[in-house]
C-alpha positions in Angstrom: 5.0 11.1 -1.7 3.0 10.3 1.7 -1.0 10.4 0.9 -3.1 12.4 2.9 -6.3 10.6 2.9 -7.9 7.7 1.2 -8.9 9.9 -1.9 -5.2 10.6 -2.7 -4.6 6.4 -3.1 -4.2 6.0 -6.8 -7.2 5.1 -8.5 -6.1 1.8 -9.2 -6.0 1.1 -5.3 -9.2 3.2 -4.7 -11.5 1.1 -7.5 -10.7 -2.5 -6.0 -10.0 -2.2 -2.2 -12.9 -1.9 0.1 -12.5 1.1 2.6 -10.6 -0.6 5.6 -8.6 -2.4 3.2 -7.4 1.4 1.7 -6.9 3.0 5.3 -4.5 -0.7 5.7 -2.9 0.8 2.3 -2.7 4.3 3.4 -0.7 3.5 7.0 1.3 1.1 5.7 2.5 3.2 2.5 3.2 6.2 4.5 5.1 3.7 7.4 7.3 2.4 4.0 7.6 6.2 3.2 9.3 7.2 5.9 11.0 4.0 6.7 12.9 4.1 3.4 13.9 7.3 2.9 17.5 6.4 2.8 18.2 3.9 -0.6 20.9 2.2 1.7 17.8 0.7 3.8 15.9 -0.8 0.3 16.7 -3.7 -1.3 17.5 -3.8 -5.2 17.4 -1.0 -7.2 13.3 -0.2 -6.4 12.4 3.3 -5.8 11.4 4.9 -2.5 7.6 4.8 -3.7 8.2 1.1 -5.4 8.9 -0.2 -2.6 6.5 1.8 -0.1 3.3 0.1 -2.8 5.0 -3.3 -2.4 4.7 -2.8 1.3 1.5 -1.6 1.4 -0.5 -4.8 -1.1 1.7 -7.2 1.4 -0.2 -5.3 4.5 -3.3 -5.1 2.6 -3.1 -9.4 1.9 -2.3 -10.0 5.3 -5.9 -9.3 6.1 -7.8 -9.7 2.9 -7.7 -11.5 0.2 -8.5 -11.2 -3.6 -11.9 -13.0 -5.0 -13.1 -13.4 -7.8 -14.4 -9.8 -8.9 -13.2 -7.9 -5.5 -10.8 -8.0 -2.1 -12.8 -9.6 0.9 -11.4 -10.1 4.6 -9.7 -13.4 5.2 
C-alpha cells in the first residue's frame, strides 16, 4: 500500500533514515507502487510491495550512504 506521509514508513525505515533520506523513500515507494501494479511488469516472483522497498533503499543509496551508526549524504 502507497504511504501517505513519512510517519506511515515502517519503523524500520523511520529509525535509521534521516528526513530527506525518508521523503527519497516515500516518492520512490509510491513511484514502484504504481509502476508495478501489474506482476507481468516485475521480475521474479517478488511481491508488488517487495519490490516497491527494493526500489525505494536503491533511491535512497543513490544519495546517501550507510556509516557506521547512521545514513549520511554522499
Amino acid at each position: 500500500m502507497p504511504y501517505k506521509n513519512l510517519n506511515d514508513l515502517p519503523k524500520s525505515v523511520r529509525q535509521v533514515l534521516p528526513k530527506h533520506a525518508r521523503e527519497i523513500y516515500l516518492a520512490a515507494f509510491n513511484n514502484a507502487w504504481e509502476q508495478y501494479e501489474d506482476p507481468e511488469e516485475r521480475q521474479g516472483n517478488d511481491s508488488r510491495e517487495a519490490v516497491s522497498h527494493k526500489i525505494a533503499w536503491t533511491a535512497v543509496k543513490q544519495k546517501y550512504k550507510k556509516g557506521e551508526h547512521n545514513w549520511q549524504p554522499k
